[in-house]
Structures are given as structure tokens and as C-alpha cells.
C-alpha positions as CSV (number, residue, x, y, z in Angstrom):
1,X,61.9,46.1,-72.7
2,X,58.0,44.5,-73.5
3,X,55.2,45.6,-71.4
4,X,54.3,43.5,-68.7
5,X,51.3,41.8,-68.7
6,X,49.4,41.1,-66.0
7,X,46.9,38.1,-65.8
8,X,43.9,39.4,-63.8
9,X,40.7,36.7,-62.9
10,X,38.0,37.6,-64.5
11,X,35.3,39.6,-62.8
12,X,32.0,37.8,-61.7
13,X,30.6,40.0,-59.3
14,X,33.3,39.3,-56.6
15,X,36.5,40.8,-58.6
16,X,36.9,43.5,-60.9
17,X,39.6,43.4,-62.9
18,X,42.1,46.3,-63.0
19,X,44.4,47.6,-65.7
20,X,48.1,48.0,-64.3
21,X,50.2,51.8,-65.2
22,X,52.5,49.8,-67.7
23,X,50.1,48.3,-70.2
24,X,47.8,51.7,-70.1
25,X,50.1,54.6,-69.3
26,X,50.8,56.7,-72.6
27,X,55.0,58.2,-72.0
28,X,53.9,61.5,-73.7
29,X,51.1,62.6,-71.3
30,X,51.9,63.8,-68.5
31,X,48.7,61.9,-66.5
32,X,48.9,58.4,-66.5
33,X,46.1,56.1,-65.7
34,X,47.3,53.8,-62.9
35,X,44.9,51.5,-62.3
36,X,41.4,50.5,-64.5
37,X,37.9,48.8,-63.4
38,X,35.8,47.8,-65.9
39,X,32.5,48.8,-64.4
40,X,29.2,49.9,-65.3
41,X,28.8,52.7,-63.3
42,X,27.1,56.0,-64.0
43,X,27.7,59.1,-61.8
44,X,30.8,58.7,-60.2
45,X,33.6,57.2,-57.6
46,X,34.5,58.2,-53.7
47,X,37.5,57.2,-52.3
48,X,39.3,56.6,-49.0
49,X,42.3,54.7,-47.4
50,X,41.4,51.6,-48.8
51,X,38.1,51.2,-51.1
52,X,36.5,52.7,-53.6
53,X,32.7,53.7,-54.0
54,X,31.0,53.3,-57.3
55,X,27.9,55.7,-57.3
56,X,24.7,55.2,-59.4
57,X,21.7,56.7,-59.6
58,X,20.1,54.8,-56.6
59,X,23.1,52.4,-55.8
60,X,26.4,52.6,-53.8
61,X,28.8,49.8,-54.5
62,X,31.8,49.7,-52.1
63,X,35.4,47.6,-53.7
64,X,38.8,47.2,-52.4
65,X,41.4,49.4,-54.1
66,X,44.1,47.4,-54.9
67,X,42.4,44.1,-56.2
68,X,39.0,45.3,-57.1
69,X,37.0,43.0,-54.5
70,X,33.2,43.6,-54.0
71,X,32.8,44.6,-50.1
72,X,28.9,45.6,-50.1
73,X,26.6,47.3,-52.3
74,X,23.7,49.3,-51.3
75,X,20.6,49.9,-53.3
76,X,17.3,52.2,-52.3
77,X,14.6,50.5,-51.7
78,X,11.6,53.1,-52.6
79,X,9.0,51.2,-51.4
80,X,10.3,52.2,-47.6
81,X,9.4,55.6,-47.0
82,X,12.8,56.5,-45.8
83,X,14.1,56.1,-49.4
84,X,11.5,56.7,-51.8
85,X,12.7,59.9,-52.7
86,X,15.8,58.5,-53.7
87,X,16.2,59.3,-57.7
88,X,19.7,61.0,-58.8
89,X,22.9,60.4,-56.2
90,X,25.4,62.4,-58.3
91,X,28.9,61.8,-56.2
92,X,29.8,61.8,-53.3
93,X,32.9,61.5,-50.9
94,X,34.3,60.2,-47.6
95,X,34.9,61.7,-44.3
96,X,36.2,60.2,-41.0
97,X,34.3,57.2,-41.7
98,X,31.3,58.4,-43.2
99,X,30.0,58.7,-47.0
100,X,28.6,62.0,-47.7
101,X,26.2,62.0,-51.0
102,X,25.1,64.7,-52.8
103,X,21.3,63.6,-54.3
104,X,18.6,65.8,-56.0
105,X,15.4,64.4,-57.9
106,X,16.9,66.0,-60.9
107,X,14.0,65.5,-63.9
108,X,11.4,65.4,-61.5
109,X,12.0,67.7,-59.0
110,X,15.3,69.4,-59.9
111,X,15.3,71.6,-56.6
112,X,14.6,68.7,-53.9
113,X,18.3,68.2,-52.9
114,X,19.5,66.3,-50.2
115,X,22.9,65.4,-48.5
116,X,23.1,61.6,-47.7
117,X,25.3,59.7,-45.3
118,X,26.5,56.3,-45.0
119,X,28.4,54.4,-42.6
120,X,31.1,52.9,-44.3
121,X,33.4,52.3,-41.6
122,X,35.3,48.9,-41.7
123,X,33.3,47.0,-44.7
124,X,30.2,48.5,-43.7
125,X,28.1,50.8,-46.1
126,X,24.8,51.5,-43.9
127,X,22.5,54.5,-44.8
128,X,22.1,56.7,-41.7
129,X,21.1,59.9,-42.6
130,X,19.3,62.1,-45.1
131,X,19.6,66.0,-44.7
132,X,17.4,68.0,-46.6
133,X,18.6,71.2,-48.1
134,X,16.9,74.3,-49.0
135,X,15.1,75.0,-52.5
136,X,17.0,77.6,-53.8
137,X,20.3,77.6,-56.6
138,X,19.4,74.6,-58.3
139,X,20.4,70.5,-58.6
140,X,22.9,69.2,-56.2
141,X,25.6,67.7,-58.0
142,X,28.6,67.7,-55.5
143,X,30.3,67.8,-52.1
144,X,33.7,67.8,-50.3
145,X,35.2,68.8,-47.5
146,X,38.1,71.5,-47.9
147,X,41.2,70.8,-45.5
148,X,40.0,73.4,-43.2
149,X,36.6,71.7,-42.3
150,X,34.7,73.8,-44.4
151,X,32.0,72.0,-46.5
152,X,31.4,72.8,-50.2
153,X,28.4,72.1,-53.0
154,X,27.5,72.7,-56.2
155,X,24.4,73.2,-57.7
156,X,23.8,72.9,-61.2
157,X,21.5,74.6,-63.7
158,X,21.2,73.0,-67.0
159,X,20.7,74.9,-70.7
160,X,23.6,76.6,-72.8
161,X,21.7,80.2,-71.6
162,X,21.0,79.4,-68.0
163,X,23.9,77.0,-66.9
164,X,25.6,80.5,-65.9
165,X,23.6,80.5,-63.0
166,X,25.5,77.2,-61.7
167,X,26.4,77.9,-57.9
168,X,29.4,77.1,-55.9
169,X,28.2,76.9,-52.5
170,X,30.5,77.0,-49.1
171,X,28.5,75.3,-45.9
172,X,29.5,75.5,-41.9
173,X,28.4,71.7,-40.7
174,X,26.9,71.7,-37.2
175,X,24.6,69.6,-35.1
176,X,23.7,67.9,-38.6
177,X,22.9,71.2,-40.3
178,X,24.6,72.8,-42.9
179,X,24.3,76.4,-42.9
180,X,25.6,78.3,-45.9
181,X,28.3,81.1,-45.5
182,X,29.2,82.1,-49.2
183,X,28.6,81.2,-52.6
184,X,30.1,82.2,-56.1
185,X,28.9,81.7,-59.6
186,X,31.5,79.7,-62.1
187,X,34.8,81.6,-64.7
188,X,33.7,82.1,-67.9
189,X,36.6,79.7,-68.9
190,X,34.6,76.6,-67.1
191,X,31.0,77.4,-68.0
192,X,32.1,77.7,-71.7
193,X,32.9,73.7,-71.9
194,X,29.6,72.7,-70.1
195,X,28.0,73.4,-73.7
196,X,24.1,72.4,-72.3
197,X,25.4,70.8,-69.5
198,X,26.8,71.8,-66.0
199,X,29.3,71.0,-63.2
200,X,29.2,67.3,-62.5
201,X,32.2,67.0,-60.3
202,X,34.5,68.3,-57.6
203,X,37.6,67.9,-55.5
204,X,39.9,69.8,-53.1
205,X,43.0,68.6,-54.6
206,X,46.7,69.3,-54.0
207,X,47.9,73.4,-53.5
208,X,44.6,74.0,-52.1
209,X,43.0,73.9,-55.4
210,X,39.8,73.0,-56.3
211,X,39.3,70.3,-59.2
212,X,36.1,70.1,-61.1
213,X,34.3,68.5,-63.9
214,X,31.5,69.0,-66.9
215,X,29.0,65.7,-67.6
216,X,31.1,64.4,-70.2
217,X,34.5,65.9,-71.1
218,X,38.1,64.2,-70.3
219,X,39.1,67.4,-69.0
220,X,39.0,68.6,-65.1
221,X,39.0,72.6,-64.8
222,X,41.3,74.0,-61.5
223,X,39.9,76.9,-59.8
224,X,41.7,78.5,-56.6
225,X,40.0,80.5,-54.0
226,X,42.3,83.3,-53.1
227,X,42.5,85.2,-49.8
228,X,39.6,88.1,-51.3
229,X,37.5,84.9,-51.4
230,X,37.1,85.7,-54.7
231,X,37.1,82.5,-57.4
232,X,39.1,82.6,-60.5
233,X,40.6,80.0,-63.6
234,X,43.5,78.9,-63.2
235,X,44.0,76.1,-66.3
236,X,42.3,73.0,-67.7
237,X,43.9,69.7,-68.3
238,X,43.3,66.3,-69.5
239,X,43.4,63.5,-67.7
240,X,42.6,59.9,-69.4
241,X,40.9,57.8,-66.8
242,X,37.7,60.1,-66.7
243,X,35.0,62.0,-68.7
244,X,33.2,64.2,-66.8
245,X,30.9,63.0,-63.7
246,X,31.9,63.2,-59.8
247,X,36.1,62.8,-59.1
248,X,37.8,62.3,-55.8
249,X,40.9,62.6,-55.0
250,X,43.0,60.4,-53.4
251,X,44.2,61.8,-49.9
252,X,45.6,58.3,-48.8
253,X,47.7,58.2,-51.6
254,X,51.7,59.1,-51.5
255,X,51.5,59.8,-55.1
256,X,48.9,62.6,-56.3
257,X,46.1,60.1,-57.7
258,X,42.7,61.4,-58.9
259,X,39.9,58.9,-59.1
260,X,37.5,59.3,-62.0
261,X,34.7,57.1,-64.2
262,X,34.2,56.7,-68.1
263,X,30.2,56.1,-67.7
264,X,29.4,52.4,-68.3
265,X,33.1,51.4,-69.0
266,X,35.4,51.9,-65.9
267,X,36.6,53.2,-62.9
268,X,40.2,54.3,-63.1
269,X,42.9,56.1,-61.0
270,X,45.2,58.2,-62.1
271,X,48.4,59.8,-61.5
272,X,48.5,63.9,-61.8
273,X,51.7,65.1,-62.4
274,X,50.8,68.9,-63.0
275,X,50.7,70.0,-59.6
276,X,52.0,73.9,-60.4
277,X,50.8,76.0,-57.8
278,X,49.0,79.3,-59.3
């Protein structure tokens, strides 16, 4: 039987197109792209029951998920005080209504790191809150929540000799304070396909198992945490609708779906059918 094609309108600023799973899907990888959004966006994409957040440097741009609708964008404007330290939002994800950010003035000021929050309830996406973090592993490049309320960031340090020191960071959130309770440096088996580069992405995916990502690979490295609290490898797989930058995945979804961006070229969803527990 042909592929189905489906005839999207063409995006203006108010719709952006997506791809469906038949025209794009590949029947001998096991991940299949389900959906694809040509958009220019640079870090990468949060996710919740129904939009996704397209994260750039200094600009938040909220879509539906199933049609690709614009909602409401967000952009710093530096010349209030409130944001003029606004430089490098790396990801960032959503929880009980609110987008959490992770930001650092990364090639300025590479320790100034900050978690930001949005209201994005309804079709809103309002800034409400910047909480400044302590100067002390390195350039905030991530944050989620684990299913247990626990609050986890990364912190990268860039060079093929120092990127070692790249720190995975557990937080306890409180009266709008996040105090830390644990942190662990990266496998050998993940920090050996940064090359110069770092950890750009992260998730608390399926099996309780954490889901990360270098700047620029189509790969996403799963790491578990096991009951010594002690952080090992547990395998590396492809997955075509990303390279690198910030994931989310999908906890709305029935199907296991992990959101990801190609930088400048699209958004896309996609369908993870390696879900092995370790």
C-alpha cells in the first residue's frame, strides 16, 4: 500500500506544519519519528498535556501539539532590569502548570545560573520567577522533576580535559529554594561522546531511567540510579527526531514519546520502543 500523504497549510507564523509517522517513520529502526515541526529553534522543547515549548536563547514559544498552532511566545526584554541577565535558557520542562527553565550567562558568565518559571497554565506563558543558584559546578544546562518530587540539574563544564567535571545535581524544592542533597559526576561511557562539549539534555523517562543528551549527537545516553544512589550506564541509542540539545519526555502520552529538536530545522516527537528495564 502507498504512503499517505497528508496535505498540511503552510506555516506563517500561526501553523507549523507537522510531518505524520507514515511518510517519516523508517520500518527497520526501532524509534520512529511521529510527528515533525519545521522550526528554527535552538536549545530545545518542553512538553505537557497539550503544547509544546520551543526554547531559545532568550525566547519561549508555546504551540499546540497536534496541529502545530502558535499560543504565545515570550521574549526577554533586557532593557527591564528583571530580565537583563537573561543570555542562554538551555531547556526547560513543565510541572503542575508551571515552566521551569534552566538559564546560565554561559560565554559571559558561565557560573551565573538561574532557574526560571513561567506560568503557562491555560494559553498563558507569563514569567514569574527567577531563582538564583549558587556559583559552584559550572553552566546550568538542565532540569526535571523525578516521579518522586525530587528536582534534578545538570551543570556543564566544557573542554575535551575538563568536561569530566560535568555535575549531576539532585535538589529538595521548598519555599522557592532549592537546596541540594547529592550530586554525581557522569560514566565514562557518556562523557566519551561529548568530544569538547557537555550534557545538553535530560529526562526522567520510563523504568525510572534517566534520559540524557550531548550538544549535537542523535543519540540519548540512559543512566539509572540504583538503590546505593550510585549512577551507572546502562546503553545508548539513536533516536531520529533529535541531535543533542534539551529532550522531554512525554508523560501525557499513552505511547512512550520523547520530544527532541534538530537545531534550526525541527521539533519532532518520537516513539521509543526500547523500553528494557536494566
Amino acid at each position: 500500500m502507498g504512503i499517505a500523504i497528508t496535505v498540511i497549510i503552510a506555516f506563517f507564523g500561526i501553523l507549523a506544519p507537522f510531518v505524520s509517522a507514515e511518510e517519516v517513520a523508517d520500518a527497520t529502526e526501532k524509534n520512529q519519528i511521529l510527528k515533525k515541526f519545521p522550526l528554527k529553534v535552538t536549545q530545545g522543547v518542553a512538553v505537557d498535556a497539550n503544547f509544546f515549548y520551543a526554547i531559545n536563547n532568550t525566547k519561549i514559544v508555546k504551540y499546540k501539539k497536534e496541529t502545530g498552532e502558535l499560543v504565545a511566545s515570550w521574549l526577554a526584554n533586557k532593557k527591564e532590569q528583571a530580565y537583563a541577565h537573561f543570555k542562554h535558557l538551555n531547556s526547560a520542562t513543565v510541572v503542575d502548570g508551571k515552566l521551569y527553565g534552566a538559564h546560565s550567562r554561559y560565554g559571559s558568565d558561565p557560573g551565573d545560573c538561574s532557574v526560571e518559571i513561567w506560568d503557562v497554565s491555560a494559553n498563558k506563558l507569563k514569567h514569574l520567577k527567577t531563582i538564583r543558584l549558587p556559583r559552584k559546578y559550572g553552566s546550568l544546562t538542565w532540569i526535571d522533576q523525578h516521579s518522586d518530587g525530587s528536582w534534578w540539574m545538570c551543570y556543564a563544564v566544557y573542554g575535551k580535559n575538563k568536561n569530566k567535571d560535568t555535575r549531576l545535581v539532585r535538589y529538595k524544592y521548598q519555599d522557592h529554594k532549592f537546596t541540594e542533597l547529592e550530586s554525581w559526576s557522569f560514566p565514562e561511557e557518556v562523557v566519551s561522546h561529548w568530544g569538547s562539549f557537555s550534557c545538553s539534555g535530560g529526562s526522567w523517562g520510563p523504568a525510572g531511567l534517566l534520559y540524557t543528551t550531548g550538544h549535537d549527537e542523535a543519540l540519548v545516553h540512559v543512566l539509572k540510579i540504583d538503590k546505593e544512589n550510585i549512577v551507572s550506564y546502562v546503553r545508548s541509542e539513536k533516536v531520529r527526531g533529535l541531535s543533542g540539545q534539551a529532550i522531554a519526555w512525554d508523560r501525557f502520552s499513552k505511547q512512550p514519546t520523547l520530544w527532541g529538536i534538530v537545531r534550526n530545522k525541527h521539533v519532532s516527537s518520537s516513539l521509543i520502543s526500547h523500553k528494557k528495564s536494566p
